[in-house]
N, C-alpha and C positions, 0 to 999 in steps of 0.2 A: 399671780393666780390667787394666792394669798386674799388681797384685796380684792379683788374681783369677785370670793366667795363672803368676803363679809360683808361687800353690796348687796349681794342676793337676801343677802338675810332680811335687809329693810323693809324687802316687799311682801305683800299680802295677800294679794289677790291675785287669782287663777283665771285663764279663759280658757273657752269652747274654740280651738284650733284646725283650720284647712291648711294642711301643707301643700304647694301645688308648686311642683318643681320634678327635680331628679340631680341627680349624681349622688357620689360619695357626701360633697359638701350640706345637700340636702338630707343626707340619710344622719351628718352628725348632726345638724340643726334639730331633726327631728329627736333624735334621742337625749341629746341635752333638753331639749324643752319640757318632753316627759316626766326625766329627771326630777324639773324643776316643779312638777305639780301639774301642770298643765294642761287638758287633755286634749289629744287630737284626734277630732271626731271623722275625720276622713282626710285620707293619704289623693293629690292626684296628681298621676304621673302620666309618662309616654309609654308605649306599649313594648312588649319583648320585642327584644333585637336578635335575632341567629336563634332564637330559642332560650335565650338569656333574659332575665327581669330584671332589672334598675334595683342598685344598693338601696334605692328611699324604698322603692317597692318591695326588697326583701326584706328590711328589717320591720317594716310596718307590717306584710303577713305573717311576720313570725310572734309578731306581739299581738295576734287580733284583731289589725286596726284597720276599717275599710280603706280598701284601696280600687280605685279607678283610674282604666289606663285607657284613655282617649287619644286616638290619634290627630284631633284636630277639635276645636272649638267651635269653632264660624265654619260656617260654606257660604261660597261665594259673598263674603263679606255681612255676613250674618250669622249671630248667634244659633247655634244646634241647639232647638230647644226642648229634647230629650237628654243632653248635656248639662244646660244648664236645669232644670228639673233634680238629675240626680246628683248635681252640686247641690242644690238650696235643702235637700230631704236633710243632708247633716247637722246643717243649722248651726253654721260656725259664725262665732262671733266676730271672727278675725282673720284676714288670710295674711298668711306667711308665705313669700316666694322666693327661696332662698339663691335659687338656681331654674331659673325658667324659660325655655326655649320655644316654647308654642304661644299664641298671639291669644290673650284672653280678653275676654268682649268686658264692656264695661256693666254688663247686666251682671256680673259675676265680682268686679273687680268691688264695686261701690255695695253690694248686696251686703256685707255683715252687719252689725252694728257700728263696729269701729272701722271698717275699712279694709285698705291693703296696703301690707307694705311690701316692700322688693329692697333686693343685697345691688348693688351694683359696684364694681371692681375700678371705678374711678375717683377722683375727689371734683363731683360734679361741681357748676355746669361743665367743667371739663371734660372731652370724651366722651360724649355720650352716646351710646351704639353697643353692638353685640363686640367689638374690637376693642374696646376699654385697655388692658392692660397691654396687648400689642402697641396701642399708639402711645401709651405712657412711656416705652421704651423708644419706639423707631422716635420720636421725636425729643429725646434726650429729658425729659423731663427731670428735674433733681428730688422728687420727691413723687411718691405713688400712694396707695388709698384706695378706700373704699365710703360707700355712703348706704346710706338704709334712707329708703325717702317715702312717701306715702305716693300711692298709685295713681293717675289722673289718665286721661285720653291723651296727653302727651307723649312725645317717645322721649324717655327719663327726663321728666321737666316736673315732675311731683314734688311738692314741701319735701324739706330737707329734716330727718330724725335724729339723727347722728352722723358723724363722722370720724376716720380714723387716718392717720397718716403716718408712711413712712420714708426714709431714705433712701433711695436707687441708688445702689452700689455701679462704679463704674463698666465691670463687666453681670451685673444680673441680669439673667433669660424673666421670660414669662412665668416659665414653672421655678427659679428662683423665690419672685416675686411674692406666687402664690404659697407657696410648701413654708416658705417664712414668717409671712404676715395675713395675707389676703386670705387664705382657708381658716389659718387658728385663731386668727383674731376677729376673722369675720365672724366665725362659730360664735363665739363669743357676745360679741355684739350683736347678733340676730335675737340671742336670747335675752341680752339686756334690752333691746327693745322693746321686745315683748311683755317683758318687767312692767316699762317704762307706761307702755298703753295700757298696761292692766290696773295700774295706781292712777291712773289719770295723769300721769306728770310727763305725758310724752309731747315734746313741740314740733311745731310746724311752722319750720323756716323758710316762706320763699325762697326761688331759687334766683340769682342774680341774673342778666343775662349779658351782664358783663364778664367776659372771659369764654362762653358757652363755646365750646364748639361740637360738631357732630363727625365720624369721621365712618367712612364703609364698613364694610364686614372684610375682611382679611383674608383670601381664597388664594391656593395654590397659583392660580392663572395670574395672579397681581402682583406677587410675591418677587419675579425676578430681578434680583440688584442690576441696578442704575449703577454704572464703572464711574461715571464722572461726579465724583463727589470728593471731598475728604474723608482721612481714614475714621473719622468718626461719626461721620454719619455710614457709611458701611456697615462699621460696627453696629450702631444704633439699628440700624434695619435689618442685621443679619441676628440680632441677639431680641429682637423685635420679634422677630417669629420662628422662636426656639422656643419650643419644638413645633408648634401648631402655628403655621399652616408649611410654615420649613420656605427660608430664602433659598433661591437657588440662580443658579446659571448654565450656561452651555460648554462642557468640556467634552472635546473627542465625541461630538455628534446628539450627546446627551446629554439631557435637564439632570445635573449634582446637586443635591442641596446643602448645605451648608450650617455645621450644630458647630458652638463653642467656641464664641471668638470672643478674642478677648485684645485691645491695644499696646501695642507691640513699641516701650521705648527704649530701642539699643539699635547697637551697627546692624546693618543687614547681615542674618546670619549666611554659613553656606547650606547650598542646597540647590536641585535639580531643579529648573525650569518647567513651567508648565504653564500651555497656552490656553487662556479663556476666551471665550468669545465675547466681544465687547471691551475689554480691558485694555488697555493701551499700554501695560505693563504684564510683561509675565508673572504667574505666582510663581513660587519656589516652594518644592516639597521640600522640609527642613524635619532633621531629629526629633522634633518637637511639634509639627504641624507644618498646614498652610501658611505660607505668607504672602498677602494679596496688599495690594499699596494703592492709597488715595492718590488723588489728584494735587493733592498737598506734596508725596512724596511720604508721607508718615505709612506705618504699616500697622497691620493687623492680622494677628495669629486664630487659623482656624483648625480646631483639633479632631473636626470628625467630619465624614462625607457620606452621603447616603445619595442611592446610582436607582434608577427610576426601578429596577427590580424589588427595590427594596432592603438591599443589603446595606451597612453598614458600614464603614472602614474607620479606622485611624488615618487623621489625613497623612501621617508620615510613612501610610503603606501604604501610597498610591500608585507607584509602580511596583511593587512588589505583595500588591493583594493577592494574586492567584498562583502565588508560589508554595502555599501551603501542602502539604501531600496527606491524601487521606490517610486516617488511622488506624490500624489493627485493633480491633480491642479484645481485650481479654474476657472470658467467661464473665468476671464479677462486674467487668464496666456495661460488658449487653449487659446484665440483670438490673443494675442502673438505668442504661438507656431505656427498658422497658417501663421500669419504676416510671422515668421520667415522661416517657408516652403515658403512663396512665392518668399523670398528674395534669399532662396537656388535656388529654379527653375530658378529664371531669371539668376544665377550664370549658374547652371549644366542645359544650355537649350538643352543638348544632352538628358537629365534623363526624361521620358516620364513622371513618377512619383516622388517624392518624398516619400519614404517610410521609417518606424521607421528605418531599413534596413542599409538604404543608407548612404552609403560613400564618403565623402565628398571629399578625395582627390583621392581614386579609382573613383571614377566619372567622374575624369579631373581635379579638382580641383589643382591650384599651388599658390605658396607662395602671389602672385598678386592678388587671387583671396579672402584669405584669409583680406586681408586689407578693399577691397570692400566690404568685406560682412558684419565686425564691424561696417565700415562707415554708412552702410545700416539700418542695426538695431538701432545703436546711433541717426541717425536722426529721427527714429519710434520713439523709449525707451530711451530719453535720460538719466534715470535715472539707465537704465541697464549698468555698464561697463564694457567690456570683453577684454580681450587682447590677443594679438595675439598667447601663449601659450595656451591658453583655447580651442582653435580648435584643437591644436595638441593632448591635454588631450581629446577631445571629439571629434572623426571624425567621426561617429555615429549619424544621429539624433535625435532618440533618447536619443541617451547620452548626444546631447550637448541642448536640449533641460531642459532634468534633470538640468543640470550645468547651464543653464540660469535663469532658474526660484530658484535657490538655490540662485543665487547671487541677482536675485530679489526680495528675500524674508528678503536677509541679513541674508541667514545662512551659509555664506561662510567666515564669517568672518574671519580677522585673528588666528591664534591661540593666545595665549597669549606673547608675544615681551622677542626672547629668546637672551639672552642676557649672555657673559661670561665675568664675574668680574674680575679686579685685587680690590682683598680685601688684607687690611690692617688695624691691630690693630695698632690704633695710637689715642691722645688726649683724652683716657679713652672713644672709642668709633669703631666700623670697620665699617669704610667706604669701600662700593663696590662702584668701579668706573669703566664705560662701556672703552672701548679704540681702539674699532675698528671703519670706519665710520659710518655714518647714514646716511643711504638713502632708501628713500622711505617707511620709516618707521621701514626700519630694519638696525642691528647693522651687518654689514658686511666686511672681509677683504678687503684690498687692492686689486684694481683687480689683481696687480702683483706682491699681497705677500708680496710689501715690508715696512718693520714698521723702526721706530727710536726708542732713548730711551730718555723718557724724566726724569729729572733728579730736585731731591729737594734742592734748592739752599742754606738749613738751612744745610746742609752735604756734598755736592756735589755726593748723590747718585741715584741709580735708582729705581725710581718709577713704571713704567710699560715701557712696550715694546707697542707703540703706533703704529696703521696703519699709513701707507705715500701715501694717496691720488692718483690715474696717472688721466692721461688726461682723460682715458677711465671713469675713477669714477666719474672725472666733468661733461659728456655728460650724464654719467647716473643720476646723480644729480641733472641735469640743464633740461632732458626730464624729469622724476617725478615730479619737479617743475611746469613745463609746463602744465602739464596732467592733474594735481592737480586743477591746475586755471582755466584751460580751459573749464574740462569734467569731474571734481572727485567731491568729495562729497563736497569739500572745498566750492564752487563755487553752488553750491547746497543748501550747507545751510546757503548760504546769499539769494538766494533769497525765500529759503522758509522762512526766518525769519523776511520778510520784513512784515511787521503794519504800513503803513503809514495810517496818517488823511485821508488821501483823493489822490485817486488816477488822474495823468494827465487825463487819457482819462475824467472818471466825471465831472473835471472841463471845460475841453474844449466841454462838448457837453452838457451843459447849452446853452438855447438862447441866445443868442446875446444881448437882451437888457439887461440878467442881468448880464453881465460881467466889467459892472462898477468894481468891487472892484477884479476883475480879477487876476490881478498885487500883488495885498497883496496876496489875498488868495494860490499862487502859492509861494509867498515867504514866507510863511509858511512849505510849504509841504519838508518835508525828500526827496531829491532827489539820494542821496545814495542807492546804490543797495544790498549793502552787511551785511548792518545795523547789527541786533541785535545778533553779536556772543561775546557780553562783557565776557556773560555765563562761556565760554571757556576761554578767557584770565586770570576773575577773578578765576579758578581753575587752572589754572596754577600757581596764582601768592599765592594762597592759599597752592599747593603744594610743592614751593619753601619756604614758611616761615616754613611750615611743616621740610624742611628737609633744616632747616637755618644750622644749626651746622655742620651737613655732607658737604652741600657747601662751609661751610666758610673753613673748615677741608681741605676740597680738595683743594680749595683756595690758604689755606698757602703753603701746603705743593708741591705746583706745580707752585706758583707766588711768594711765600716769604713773602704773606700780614701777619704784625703782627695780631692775631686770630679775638682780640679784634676790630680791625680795617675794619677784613674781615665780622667780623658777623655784624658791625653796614652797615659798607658804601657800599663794595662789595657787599654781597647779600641785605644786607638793602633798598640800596637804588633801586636795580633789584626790588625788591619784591613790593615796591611804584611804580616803574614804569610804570609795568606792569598793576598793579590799575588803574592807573590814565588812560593809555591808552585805555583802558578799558572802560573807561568812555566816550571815545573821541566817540566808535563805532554806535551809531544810534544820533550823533550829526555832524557827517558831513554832509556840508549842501550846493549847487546851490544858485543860486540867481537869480531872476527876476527881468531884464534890460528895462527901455524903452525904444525904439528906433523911429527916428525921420523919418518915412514913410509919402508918400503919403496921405491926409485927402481921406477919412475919416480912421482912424489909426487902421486895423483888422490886424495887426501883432502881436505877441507876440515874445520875444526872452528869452531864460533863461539858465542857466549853472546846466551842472551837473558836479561833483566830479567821476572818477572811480579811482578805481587802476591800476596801469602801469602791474602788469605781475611778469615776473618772474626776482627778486632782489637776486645781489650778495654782500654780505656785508662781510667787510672786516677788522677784529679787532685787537688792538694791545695789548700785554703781560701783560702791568701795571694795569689795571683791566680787566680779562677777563672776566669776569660774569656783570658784571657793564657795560661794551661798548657792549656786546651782547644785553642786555635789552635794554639799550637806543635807537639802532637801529632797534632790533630787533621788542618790542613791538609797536613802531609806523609804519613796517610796515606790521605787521600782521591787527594793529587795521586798517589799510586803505582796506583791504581785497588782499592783495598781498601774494603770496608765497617766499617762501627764500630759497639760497643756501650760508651759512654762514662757511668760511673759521677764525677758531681760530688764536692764531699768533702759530707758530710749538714748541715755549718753555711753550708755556701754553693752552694747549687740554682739560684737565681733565672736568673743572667746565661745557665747552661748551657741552661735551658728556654727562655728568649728564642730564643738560638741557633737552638735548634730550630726554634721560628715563621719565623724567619727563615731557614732552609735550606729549606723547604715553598714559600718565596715564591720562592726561588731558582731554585724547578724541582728539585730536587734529588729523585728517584723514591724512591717508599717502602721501606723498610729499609733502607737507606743507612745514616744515622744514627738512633741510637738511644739514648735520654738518662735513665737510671734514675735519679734521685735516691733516698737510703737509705743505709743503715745497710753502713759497709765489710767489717765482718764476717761478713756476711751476703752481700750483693749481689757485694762487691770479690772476697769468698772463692771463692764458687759460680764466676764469670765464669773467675777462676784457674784453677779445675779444671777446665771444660767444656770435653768433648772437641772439640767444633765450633770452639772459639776455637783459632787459631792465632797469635797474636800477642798479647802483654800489653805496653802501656807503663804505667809505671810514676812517677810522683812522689810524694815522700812520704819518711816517716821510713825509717831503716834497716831497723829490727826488723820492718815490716812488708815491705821490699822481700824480706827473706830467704825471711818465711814464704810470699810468692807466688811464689819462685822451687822453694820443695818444691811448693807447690801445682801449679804450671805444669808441675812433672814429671811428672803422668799421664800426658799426652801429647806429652810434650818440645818443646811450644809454645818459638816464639823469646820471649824478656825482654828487656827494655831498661827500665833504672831509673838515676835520678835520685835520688841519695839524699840524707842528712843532710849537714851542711858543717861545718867550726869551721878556716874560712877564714882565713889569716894575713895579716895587712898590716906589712910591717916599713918602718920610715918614720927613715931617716940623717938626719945631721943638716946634709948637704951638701943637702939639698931645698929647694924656697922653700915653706916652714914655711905662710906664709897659705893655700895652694892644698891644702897637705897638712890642714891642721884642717879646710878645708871639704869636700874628699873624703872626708877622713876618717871625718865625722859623715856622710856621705850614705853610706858602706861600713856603717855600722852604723844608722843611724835611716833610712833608705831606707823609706817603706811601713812604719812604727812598726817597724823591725827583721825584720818578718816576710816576711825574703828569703831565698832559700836560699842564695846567696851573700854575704851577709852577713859582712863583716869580723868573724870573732868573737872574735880575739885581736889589739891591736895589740902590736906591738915597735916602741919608742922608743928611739931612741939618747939614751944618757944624758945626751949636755952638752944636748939638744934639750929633754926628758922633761918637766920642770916647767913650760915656758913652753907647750909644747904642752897640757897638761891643763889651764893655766892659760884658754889660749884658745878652749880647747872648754867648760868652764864658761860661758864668757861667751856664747858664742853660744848655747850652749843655751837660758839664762837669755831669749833676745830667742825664740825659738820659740812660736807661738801654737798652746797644746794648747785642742781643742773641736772643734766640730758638723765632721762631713766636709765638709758642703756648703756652707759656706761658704767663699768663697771668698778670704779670706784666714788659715785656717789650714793651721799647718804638722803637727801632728799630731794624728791621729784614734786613735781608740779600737784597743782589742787586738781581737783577733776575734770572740770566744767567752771564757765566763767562765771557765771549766774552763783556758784557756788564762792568763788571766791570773792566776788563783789559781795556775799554774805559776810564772810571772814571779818573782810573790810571792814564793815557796819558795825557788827560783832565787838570788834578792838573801838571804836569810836565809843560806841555806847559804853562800854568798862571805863574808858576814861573821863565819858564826863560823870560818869556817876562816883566817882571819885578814887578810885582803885589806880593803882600805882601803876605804869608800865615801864616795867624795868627792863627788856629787850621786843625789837622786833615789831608789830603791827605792822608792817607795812610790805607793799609788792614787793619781790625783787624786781630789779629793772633789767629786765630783759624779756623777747620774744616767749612768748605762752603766760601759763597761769600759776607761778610760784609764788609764793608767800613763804617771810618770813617765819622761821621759828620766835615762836613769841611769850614771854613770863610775864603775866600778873601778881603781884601782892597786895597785902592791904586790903584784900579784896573778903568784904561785908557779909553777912548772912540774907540781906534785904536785896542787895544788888542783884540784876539780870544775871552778870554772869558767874554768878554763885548758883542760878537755876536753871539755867539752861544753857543747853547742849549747845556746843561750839562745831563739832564734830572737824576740827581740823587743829591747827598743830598749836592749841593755845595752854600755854599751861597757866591753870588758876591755883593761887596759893592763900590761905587763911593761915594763920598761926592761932594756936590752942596755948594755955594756959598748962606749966607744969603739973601733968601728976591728975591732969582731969580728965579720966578715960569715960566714966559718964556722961560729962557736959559734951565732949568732943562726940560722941555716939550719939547724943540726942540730935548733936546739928549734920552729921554726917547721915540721922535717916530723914531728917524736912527734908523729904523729895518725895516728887509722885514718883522718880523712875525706882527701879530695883532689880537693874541689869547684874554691875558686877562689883566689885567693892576688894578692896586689901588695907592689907596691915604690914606696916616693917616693924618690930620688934624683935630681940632675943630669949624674951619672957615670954615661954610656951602656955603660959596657963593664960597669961595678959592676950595672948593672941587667940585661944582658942575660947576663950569669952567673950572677947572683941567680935569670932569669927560668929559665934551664935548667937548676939543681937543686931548684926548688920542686917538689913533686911534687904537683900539683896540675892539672885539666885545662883551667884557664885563669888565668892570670896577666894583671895589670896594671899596666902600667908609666904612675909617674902622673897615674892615672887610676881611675876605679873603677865596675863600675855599669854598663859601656858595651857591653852587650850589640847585637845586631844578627843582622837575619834571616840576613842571609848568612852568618855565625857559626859554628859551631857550637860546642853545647856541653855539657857532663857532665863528670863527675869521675872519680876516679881510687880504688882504695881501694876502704873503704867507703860511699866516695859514690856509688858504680852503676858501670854501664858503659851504652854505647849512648849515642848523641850527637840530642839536638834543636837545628834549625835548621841551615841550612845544606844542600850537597849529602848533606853525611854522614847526616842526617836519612831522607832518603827512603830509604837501604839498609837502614834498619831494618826499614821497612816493603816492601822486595823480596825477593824469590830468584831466584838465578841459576841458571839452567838451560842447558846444555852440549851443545851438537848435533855430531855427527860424520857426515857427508855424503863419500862414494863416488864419483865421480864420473868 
């Protein structure tokens, strides 16, 4: 958007504007143009419908701007030429047809100076017809679009202006299509065109007539599915005309139509039979939808049915649609219901009454009208909330009155959170682990089907078949997020939870003389708005100790953490976390400022604390359950929602999570769990405008390019980056405590920590007996199976990683650094690596600067007694993760600790992280700090009030 506004800027020149269209898409065309300078000297549309005028037609009488509503152009294939007359009075230079349904002559079309142009919803000569985006779907197209072309006596065969292209997700509808790309970027581009013809730099591409095709208009009567096909072309034709003109078939004597499918790859679930007409397979009503089966034998899942009445259903309440029983309602729900009748009336003001009766979209009612009317109620009942399927279920007012006050009541709840396992008997225990995404509270596929395999690196085998994220999943992700903060319960029950001492207003409407102590009693007061949901955090963090072993289980067996390791530190320390955060929740806290006013001093100014919105956090493989929580719980405890991307070799523990915040009570869009592919998912999440906070772990080169990405909309960052951490180790230390820290600074977790010891400095009289000593222990380390419980080292992550390792130890050797233990695989099934010692090892050399991030220890030896020379070469580094000292000599170490430049130091010690903590680097190691108080201000903003009084 960003760029898109500093395009604008290049241009100069304004024209004399005919808008001649309608809809919503024509009403924003017109108002961006305005915007841009532009003027439009006359609006022409189609005439009131039910007593209703066209959005292009209201916003243009509300601004002044003439508007003519012609119901037809030509008769009998001739120009009206009292039509065209009071077109040409405007004297527009240009006509714009953003959206246009009526057949305009060409004495009108060619009459400007510059001409006409037209939006059309295909990447022509593709498609060309009123059906454009229906046939982009029914015929599987991999990519959709739009075009702006100049106008001719053709039917869309005009020079080509622009173009725009996107990706069709494997289940995207029509209104998908449009609501993602084709509406907001066509806006867009209607105006750059106009740009484009006003500076003279607009071209005029032929149109090829290779590939052309032309295809019908798309009418209920044509619409009904063809049984003999494969499950994907079904799909394609059933998601083809969703929602306009609506596929259907014949069940039980009547035309069903058929919304929301989407391809179906697992066993055939269970479920009731049900007979279509035409099919040569029964469907099955399933838990979950329709399941109807190609000719292939593949299926595909349909979630909603609409029955020639008009009603609505969920396909998995197909026999059980009309077992609902009317409702009694209470005094205050009629004074709703009627609320909600008047909201309908001012809608349908053709409908003389509103009766139990009435039909909402048989009334006139369209897709426009249906947004307005949520908005309308929401602002009544903010505690009602309906979505835009709920009308469709209920176009009835009476019905949709039922269904309001059912969600009023909170008996509409979810059903219980269904959920399909890969179980596996493993570690004298079956763990079921979820593996599709999560959003919005439920565990759903990929929108476009497509999964990976993630694989256990103690075997190199496969674990499950995991979902893979698309673009379309992020928007859905990143809107629940939104909704959740904005308008869901999230957001709801922060502020029903608030118990402050004392409220602003109380204090500020005391008299005057007694606000002497004003200032204190204000800096007392909670000015957090979201306060008291510890409740929730501490049963999440209760259900994760609950199901420690299954976490740690899932852990090993999908990150390689030896078990012993997983249950203490990986969930161990999640489980603390989340505590502690917990605790942060009705302790965030404003502050009452004096400020230096005018005498006599009736100002007041103070800060509050809110949450940012909707956060994209972003975790890396080496602990996956452990950087979820760290991020995770500080910035639930700030009252923010999340759309939390795992790293793609380690999904499992983050999906658990997810199970386990659903039990927690935790309201839908909350959390939201995309496992997939970072450059893809991690990318999108960066740039989307709705996300307002990224956190970040991980390598450098990626934190960089999410900090460009993050600049669309100048989102807060906060990254955790790479480390090549220093440990300098004198020879005044007691040497035994230093080899065993030593090795756990570097073999910690097979080395794959980010603070990881990745260069030590050895004082030289110490040097030989120390490396002498670390061999040896090595030497006693038991490398194998995670799960077992008495090994000390487990497998690398990922193979791709360890064929890095590999490289890694090659490159050290030929650049001439000593290998004194280790480099090489172990031989056996999966992906171990030795435990490995470098010496010798140079100031110029690779592996003096970069990060190993696995179990390599680098050794330099220093010069007696040089605690400066060793400091200077200990900070040549861009990183400035974490850094230690072994010494006995507290003053040597706390001057050591205050020129290391590094954002945590060890004096030693090593390793000894803690929630209260906090921690990040310096450098190229990120900025922004996890754990600790500093933690949650990542996830705040401070807002500044100045009060008169």
């Amino acid at each position: 958007m960003d760029c898109f506004n500093s395009f604008y800027q290049t241009y100069q020149h304004k024209l004399k504007l005919a808008l001649i269209g309608q809809s919503i898409f024509g009403q924003e065309v017109y108002n961006k143009l305005r915007k841009e300078g532009h003027k439009v000297v006359g609006v022409f549309t189609v005439p009131d419908k039910n007593g209703q005028a066209d959005p292009l037609a209201l916003a243009a009488e509300k601004d002044g701007t003439p508007v003519f509503k012609f119901p037809r152009w030509r008769a009998k294939g001739k120009p009206i030429q009292e039509v065209v007359a009071a077109y040409k009075s405007v004297g527009a230079e240009l006509n714009v047809l953003p959206f246009c349904t009526q057949f305009i002559p060409m004495d009108v079309i060619d009459c400007p100076k510059h001409g006409s142009i037209i939006y059309h919803p295909s990447i022509l000569p593709r498609h060309r017809g009123a059906s454009a985006i229906n046939w982009t779907l029914i015929q599987g197209d991999k990519k959709a679009g739009f075009t702006i072309f100049w106008a001719d006596d053709g039917l869309d065969t005009g020079p080509i202006l622009l173009q725009r292209e996107c990706d069709v997700g494997q289940n995207d509808t029509v209104d998908d299509l449009y609501n993602r790309f084709l509406f907001p970027e066509g806006v867009k581009a209607m105006v750059e065109a106009v740009h484009l013809i006003a500076d003279g730099k607009a071209p005029r591409i032929p149109q090829p007539e290779e590939g052309a095709t032309y295809e019908g208009i798309q009418k209920k009567e044509n619409a009904e599915i063809s049984w003999d096909q494969p499950a994907t072309a079904l799909h394609n034709w059933i998601r083809g005309h969703d929602k306009v003109p609506g596929a259907w078939a014949t069940i039980d004597g009547q035309a069903v139509t058929f919304y929301g499918s989407s391809l179906l790859d697992a066993s055939v679930p269970a479920g009731q039979e049900l007979a279509i007409k035409g099919a040569s397979r029964p469907g099955l009503v399933t838990k979950n939808g329709l399941v109807i089966f190609g000719n292939d034998g593949k299926m595909v899942l349909v979630r909603s049915l609409q029955f020639e009445d008009g009603k609505m259903i969920p396909a998995s309440k197909y026999f059980s649609a009309d077992e609902t029983t009317t409702l009694e309602l209470t005094e205050e729900e009629k004074k709703m219901a009627e609320d909600i009748r008047a909201i309908w009336k001012g809608i349908l003001s053709n409908v003389a009454v509103i009766e139990d009766s009435t039909d909402f979209f048989k009334s006139g009612a369209s897709s426009m009208h249906v947004v307005r009317m949520l908005e309308e109620i929401k602002q009544k009942y903010s505690g009602l909330q309906l979505q835009n399927e709920d009308v469709y279920m209920a176009t009835k007012f009476a019905d949709f009155i039922q269904m309001a006050v059912r969600k009023f009541r909170g008996e509409d709840k979810e059903e219980e959170l269904v959920i399909d396992y890969v179980s596996k008997n493993v570690n004298n225990m079956t763990v079921n682990m979820p593996y599709q995404c999560f959003i919005n509270g439920q565990f759903i596929n990929a929108d476009d089907g497509k999964t990976y395999d993630t694989i256990n690196p103690a075997d190199g085998s496969i674990i499950a078949s995991v979902s893979s994220a698309s673009l379309a999943d992020v928007d859905k992700a990143v809107a629940a997020a939104k909704e959740a903060f904005e308008n869901g319960e999230w957001g709801r029950m922060n502020m029903e939870n608030l118990r402050p001492r004392e409220t602003i207003g109380q204090i500020l409407n005391v008299p005057r003389h007694m606000k002497c102590d004003l200032h204190y009693r204000l800096g007392t007061l909670n000015l957090d708005i979201w306060v008291s949901l510890n409740d929730l955090r501490l049963r999440l963090a209760d259900l994760m100790e609950e199901h420690q072993e299954e976490l740690a289980t899932i852990e090993s067996i999908d990150s390689g953490a030896v078990y012993t390791l997983a249950l203490k530190t990986h969930v161990g320390m999640s489980v603390q976390t989340f505590r502690y955060f917990a605790g942060w929740c009705d302790k965030i806290q404003g502050a009452t400022i004096p400020i230096n006013q005018a005498r006599p001093n009736h100002n007041l100014t103070f800060t509050k604390k809110e949450p940012i919105g909707v956060c994209a956090i972003v975790i890396p493989w080496n602990y996956p359950l452990m950087m979820l929580a760290w991020k995770s719980a500080a910035c639930l405890a700030a009252g923010n929602t999340l759309v939390l991307k795992p790293a793609q070799v380690t999904p499992l523990t983050s999906l658990k999570f997810a199970e386990l915040s659903v039990k927690a009570g935790f309201p839908k869009g909350v959390i939201n769990i995309l496992p997939g592919s970072g450059g893809l998912v991690g990318q999108h999440l960066s740039e989307h405008p709705d996300v307002r906070k990224v956190g970040f772990t991980g390598s450098t080169p990626t934190g960089k390019q999410i900090m460009k990405s993050a600049a669309t909309n100048l989102k807060k960052v906060s990254l955790e980056l790479g480390g090549k951490s220093p440990l300098i180790i004198f020879n005044d230390c007691e040497l035994d405590r230093a080899v065993k820290m030593g090795m756990g600074a570097v073999y910690f977790n097979k080395g794959e920590n980010c603070i990881a010891a990745g260069r030590l400095f050895v004082e030289e009289s110490i040097h030989d007996e120390f490396v002498r000593k670390v061999v040896e222990e090595i030497k006693k380390m038991k490398i194998g199976d995670p799960l077992d419980r008495s090994t000390d080292h487990g497998p690398q992550n990922h193979k791709a990683h360890l064929e890095k390792l590999l490289q890694y130890c090659e490159t050290g050797v030929k650049e001439g650094a000593t290998l004194v233990y280790g480099g090489k695989q172990v031989c056996r099934p999966g992906f171990f690596m030795e435990p490995t010692v470098f010496t010798d090892v140079e100031d110029h050399m690779y592996i003096a600067q970069e990060e190993s991030f696995g179990p390599v220890m680098v050794i330099s030896k220093f010069k007696n007694g040089d605690v400066d020379g060793v400091l200077r070469r200990a900070n040549t580094t861009e990183y400035g993760l974490a850094s230690g000292v072994f010494t006995k000599d507290i003053s040597k170490a706390l001057y050591i600790s205050e020129k290391l430049e590094a954002g945590t130091v060890f004096i030693n010690t090593y390793n000894k992280t803690d929630v209260a903590a906090p921690f990040g680097g310096f450098k190229q190691s990120g900025f922004g700090k996890d754990l600790g108080e500093e933690a949650l201000h990542e996830y705040l903003r401070t807002k500044a009030i100045t009060v008169e009084y």
